[in-house]
C-alpha angles and dihedrals in degrees: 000000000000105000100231083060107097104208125220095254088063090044085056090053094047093057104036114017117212088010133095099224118196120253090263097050093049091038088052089046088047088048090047092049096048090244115150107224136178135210111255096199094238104092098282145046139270125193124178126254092249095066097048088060103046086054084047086053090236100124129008115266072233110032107165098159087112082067085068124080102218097210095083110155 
């Protein structure tokens, strides 16, 4: 698996530490928290890290400051 792909089993663990919550509890708990999410046509969801962190506000859903040299005189 790619490593920017958060399975569903991490997802799992995201929403409900130490439990094995079903699909619709960790889907709900992805909706609430703003996460975007896909069917992985096993039974469950995935989602990528980027867009944990955007719903996390840790980084812009379109964060183009790497376009700019910073160095601008």
């Amino acid at each position: 698996m790619h490593p920017s792909i958060v399975p569903f089993e991490t997802l799992q663990q995201l929403c409900r530490p130490g439990e094995n919550p079903r699909r619709a509890t960790v889907e709900a708990w992805a909706k609430r928290e703003g996460i975007l999410y896909r069917y992985d046509g096993k039974g469950g969801i995935f989602t990528t890290i980027e867009a944990v962190n955007v719903a996390l506000g840790v980084a812009a859903a379109n964060d183009d400051r790497a376009a700019y040299e910073p160095d601008i005189i």
